[in-house]
DSSP file (Angstrom, degrees, kcal/mol; ACC not computed):
  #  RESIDUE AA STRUCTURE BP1 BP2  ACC     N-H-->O    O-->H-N    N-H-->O    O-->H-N    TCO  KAPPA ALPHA  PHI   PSI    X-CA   Y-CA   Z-CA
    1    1 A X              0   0    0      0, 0.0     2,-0.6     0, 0.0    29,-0.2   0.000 360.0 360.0 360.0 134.5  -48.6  233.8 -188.3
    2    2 A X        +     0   0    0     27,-3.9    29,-0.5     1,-0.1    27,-0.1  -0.783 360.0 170.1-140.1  93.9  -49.2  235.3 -191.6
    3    3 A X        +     0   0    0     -2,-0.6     2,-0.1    27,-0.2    27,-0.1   0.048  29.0 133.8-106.9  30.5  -52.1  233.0 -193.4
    4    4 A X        -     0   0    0      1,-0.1    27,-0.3     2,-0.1    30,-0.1  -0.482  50.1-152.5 -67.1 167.8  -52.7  235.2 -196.1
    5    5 A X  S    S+     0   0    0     -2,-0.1     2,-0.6    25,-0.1    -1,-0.1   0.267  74.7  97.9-114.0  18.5  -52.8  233.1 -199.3
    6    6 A X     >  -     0   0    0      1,-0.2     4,-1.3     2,-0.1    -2,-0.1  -0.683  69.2-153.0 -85.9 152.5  -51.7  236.1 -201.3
    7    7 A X  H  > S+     0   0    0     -2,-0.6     4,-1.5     2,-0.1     3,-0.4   0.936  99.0  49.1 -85.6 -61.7  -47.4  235.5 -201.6
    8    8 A X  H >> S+     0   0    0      1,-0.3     3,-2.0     2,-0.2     4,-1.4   0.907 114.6  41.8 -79.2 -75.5  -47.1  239.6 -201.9
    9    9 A X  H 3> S+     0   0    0      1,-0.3     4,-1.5     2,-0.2    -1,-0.3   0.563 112.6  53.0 -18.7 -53.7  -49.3  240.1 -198.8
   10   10 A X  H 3X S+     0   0    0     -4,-1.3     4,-1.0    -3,-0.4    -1,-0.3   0.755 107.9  55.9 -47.7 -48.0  -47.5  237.1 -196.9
   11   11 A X  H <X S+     0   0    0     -3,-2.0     4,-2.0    -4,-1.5    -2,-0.2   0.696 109.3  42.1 -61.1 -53.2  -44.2  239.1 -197.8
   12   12 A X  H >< S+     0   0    0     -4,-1.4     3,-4.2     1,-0.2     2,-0.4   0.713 115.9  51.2 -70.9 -85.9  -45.2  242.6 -196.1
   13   13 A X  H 3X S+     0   0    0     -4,-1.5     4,-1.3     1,-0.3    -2,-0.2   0.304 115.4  36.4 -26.6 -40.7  -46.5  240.9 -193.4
   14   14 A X  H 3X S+     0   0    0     -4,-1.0     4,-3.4    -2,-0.4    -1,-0.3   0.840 118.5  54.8 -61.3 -58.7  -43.3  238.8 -192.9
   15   15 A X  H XX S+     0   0    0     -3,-4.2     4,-0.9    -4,-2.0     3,-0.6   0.959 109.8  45.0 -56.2 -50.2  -41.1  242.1 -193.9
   16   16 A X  H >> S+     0   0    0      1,-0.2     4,-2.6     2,-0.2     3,-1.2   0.925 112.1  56.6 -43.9 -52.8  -42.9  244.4 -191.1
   17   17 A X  H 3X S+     0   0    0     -4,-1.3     4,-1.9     1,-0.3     5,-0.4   0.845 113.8  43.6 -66.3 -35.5  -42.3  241.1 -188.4
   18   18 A X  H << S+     0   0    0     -4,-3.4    -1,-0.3    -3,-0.6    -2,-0.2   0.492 107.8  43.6-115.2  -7.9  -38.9  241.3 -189.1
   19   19 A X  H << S+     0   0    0     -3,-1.2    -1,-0.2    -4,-0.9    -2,-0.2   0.471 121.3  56.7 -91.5 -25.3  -37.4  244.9 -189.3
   20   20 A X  H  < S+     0   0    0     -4,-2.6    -2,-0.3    -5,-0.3    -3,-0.2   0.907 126.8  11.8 -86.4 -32.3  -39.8  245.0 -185.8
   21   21 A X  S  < S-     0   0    0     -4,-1.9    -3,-0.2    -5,-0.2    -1,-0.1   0.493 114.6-100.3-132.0  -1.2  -38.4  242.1 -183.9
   22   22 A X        -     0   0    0     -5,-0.4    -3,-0.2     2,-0.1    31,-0.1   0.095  36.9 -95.0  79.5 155.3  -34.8  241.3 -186.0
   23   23 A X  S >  S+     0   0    0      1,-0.3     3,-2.5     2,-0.2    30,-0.6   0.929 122.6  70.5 -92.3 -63.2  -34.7  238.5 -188.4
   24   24 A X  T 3  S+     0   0    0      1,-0.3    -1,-0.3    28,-0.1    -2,-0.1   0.708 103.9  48.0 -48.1 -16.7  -33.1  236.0 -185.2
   25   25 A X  T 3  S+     0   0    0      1,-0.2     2,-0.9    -7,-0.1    -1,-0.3   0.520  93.2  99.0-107.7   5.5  -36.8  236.2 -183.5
   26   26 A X    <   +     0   0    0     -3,-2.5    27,-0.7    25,-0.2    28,-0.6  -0.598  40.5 174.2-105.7  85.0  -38.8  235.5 -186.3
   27   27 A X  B     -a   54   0A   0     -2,-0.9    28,-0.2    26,-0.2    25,-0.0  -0.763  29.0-137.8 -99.1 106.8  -40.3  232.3 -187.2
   28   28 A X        -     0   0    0     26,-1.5     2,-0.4    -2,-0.6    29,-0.0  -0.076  16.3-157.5 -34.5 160.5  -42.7  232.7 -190.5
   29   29 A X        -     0   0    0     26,-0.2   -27,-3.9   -27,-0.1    28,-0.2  -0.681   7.1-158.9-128.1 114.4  -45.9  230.5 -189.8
   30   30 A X        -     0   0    0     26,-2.3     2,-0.6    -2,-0.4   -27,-0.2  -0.515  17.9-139.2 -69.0 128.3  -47.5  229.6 -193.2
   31   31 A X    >   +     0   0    0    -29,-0.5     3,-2.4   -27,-0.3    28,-0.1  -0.574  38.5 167.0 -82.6  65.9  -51.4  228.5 -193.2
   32   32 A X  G >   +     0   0    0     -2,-0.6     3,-1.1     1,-0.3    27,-0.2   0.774  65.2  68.8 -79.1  -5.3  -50.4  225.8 -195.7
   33   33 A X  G 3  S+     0   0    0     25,-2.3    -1,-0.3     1,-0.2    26,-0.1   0.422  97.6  51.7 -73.9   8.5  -53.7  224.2 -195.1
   34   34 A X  G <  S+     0   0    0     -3,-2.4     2,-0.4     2,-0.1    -1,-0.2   0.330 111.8  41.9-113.2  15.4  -55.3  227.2 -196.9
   35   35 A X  S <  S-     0   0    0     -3,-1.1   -30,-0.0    -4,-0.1     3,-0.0  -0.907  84.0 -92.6-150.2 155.1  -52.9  227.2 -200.5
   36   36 A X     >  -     0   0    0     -2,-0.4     4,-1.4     1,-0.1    -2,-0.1  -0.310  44.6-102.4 -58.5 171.8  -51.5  224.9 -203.0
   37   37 A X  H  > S+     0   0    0      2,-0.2     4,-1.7     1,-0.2     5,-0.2   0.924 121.6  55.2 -63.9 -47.3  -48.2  223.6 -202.6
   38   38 A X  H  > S+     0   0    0      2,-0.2     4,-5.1     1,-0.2    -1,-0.2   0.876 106.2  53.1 -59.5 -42.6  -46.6  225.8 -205.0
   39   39 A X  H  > S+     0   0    0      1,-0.2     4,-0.8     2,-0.2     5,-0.5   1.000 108.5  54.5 -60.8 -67.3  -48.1  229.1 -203.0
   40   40 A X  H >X S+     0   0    0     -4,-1.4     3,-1.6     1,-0.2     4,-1.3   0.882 110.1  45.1 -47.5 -44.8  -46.4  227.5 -199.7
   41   41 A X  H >X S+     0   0    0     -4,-1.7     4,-1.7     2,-0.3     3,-1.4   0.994 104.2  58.9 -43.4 -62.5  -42.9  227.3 -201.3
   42   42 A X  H 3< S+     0   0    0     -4,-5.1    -1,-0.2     1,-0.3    -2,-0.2   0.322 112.4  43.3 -81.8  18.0  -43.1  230.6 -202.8
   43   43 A X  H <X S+     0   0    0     -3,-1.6     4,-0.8    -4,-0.8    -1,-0.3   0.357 110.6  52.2-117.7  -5.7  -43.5  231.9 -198.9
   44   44 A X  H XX S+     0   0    0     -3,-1.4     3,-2.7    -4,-1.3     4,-1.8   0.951 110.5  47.7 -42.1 -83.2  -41.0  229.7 -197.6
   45   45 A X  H >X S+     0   0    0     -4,-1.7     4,-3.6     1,-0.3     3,-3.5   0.890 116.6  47.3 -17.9 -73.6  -38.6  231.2 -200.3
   46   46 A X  H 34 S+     0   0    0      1,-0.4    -1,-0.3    -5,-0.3    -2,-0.2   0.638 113.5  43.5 -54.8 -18.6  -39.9  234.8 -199.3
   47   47 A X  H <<>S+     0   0    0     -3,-2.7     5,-1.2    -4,-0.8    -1,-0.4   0.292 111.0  54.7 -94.0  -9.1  -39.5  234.3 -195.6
   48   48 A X  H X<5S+     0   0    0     -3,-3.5     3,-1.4    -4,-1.8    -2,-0.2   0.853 115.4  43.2 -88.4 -46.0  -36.0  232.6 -196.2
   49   49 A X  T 3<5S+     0   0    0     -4,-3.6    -2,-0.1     1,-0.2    -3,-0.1   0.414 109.8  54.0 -85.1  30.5  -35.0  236.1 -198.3
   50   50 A X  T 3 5S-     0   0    0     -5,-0.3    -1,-0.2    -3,-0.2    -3,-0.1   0.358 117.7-119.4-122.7 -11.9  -36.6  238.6 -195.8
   51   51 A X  T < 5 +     0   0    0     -3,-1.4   -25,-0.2     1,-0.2    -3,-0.1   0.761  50.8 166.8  95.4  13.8  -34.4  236.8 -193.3
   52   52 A X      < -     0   0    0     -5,-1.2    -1,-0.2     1,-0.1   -25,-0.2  -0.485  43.4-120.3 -75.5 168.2  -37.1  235.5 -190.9
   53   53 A X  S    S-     0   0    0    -27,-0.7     2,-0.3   -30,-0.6   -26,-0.2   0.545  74.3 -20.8 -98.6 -21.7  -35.2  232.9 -188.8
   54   54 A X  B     -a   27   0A   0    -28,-0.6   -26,-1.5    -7,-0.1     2,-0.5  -0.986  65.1-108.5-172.8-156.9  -37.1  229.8 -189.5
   55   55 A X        -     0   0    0     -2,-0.3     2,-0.4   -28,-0.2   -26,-0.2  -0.895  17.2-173.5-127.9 152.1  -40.7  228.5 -190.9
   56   56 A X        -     0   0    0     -2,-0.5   -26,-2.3     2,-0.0     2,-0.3  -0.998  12.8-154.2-133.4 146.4  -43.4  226.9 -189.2
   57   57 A X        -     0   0    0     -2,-0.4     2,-0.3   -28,-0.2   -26,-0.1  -0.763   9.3-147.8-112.3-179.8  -46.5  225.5 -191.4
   58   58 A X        -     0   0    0     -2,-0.3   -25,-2.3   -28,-0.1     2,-0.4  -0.980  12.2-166.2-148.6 117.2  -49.7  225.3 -189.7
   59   59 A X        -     0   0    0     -2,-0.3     4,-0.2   -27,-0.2   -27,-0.1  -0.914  12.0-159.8-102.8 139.3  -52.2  222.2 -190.9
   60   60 A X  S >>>S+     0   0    0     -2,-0.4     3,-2.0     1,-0.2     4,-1.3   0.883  95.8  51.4 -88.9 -44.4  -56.0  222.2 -189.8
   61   61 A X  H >>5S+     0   0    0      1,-0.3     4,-1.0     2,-0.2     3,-0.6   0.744 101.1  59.8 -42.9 -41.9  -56.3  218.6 -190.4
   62   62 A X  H 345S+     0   0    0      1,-0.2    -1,-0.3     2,-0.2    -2,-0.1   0.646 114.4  41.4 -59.9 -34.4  -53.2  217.7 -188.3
   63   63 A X  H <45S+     0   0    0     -3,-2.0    -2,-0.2    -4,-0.2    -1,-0.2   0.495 113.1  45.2-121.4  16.6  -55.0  219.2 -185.6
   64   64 A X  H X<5S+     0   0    0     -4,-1.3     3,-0.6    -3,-0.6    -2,-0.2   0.139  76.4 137.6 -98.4 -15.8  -58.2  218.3 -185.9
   65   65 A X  T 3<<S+     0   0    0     -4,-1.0    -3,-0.1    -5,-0.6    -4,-0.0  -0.052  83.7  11.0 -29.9 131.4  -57.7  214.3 -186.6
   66   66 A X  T 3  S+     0   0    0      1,-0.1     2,-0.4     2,-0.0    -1,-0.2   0.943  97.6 143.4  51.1  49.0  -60.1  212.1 -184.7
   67   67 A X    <         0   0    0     -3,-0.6    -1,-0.1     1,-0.1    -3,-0.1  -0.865 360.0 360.0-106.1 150.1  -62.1  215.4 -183.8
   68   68 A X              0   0    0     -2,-0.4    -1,-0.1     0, 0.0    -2,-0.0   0.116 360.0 360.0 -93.9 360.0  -66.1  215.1 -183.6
């Protein structure tokens, strides 16, 4: 999980995960409940050219629904 909402930040983080564990074990997870949309694309994009192996987004709302 890499929920910075900096893109370049997102990017090392992503780049490290993925020279450490090869690009087949690595699934990005985006905090896109912290960003605009546009900022969540443009780490999709960066985790598709760093080779990570797929994307997961992460919503707080999705997992707090009906919560008290």
């Amino acid at each position: 999980m890499a929920y910075s909402t900096s893109t370049d930040v997102f990017r090392e983080q992503i780049r490290v995960a993925v020279e450490a564990g090869g690009g087949n074990r690595v699934w990005a997870g985006i905090g896109a409940y912290r960003q605009v949309a546009d900022s969540t694309v443009a780490k999709i994009t960066a985790a598709r050219a760093l080779g990570a192996r797929g994307i997961v987004l992460f919503s707080y709302n999705s997992t707090s629904a009906g919560a008290s």
